[in-house]
N, C-alpha and C positions, 0 to 999 in steps of 0.2 A: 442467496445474496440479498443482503439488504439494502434499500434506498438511503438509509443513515450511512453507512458504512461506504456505499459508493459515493456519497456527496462528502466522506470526511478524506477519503483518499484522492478523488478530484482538487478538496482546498488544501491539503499538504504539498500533492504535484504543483501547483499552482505555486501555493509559499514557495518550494525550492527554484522552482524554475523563472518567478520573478514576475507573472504573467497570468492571465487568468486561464484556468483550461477551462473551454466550456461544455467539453462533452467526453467522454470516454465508455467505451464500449468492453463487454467481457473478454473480446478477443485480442485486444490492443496489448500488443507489447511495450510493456512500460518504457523498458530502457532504447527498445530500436524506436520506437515512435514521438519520444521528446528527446533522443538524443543524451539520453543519463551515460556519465561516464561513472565510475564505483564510487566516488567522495557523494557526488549529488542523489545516487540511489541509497548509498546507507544517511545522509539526510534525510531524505525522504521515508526512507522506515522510522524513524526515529522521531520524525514531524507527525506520523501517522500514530506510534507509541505516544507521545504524548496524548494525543486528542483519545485515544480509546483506553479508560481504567482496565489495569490487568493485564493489559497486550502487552509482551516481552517479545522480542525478535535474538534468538540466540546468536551471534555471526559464527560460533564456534560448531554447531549444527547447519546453521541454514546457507545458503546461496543464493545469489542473487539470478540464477538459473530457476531456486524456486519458486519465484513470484515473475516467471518472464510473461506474464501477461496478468492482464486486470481479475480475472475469472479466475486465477487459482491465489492471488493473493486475496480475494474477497472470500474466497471458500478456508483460508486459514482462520481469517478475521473472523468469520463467523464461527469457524468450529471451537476457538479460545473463546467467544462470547458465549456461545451455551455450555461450555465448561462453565463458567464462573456463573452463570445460572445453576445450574444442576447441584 
């Protein structure tokens, strides 16, 4: 997990939810912990898609079950980041 990647995922929760977050932890469940209903969480993938070159979130594959906490959408982010390294 990276510190880039967790500060760009804190400023998109932020963007969507209107408000600064000032901390998030690998264990926090995104959607039970700020309260995301589906419109605001696929915002927020989409917030996060912007800010990272190369990051695709398929909705057709993925679930918003897949990223229910900060620690396994940071371990996606990174493993598409060293793809487009490699």
């Amino acid at each position: 997990m990276t510190h880039a990647h967790l500060n760009i995922v804190r400023e998109a929760l932020s963007e969507v939810l209107e408000y600064d977050v000032k901390a998030l932890t690998p264990e926090m469940e995104i959607d039970r912990e700020f309260d995301l209903d589906s419109v605001m969480f696929v915002q927020f993938l989409l917030s996060v898609e912007d800010r990272i070159p190369g990051l695709r979130f398929d909705p057709d594959v993925l679930a918003e079950a897949s990223f229910n906490n900060v620690a396994s959408l940071l371990a996606f982010i990174d493993s598409v980041a060293q793809a487009e390294v490699a």
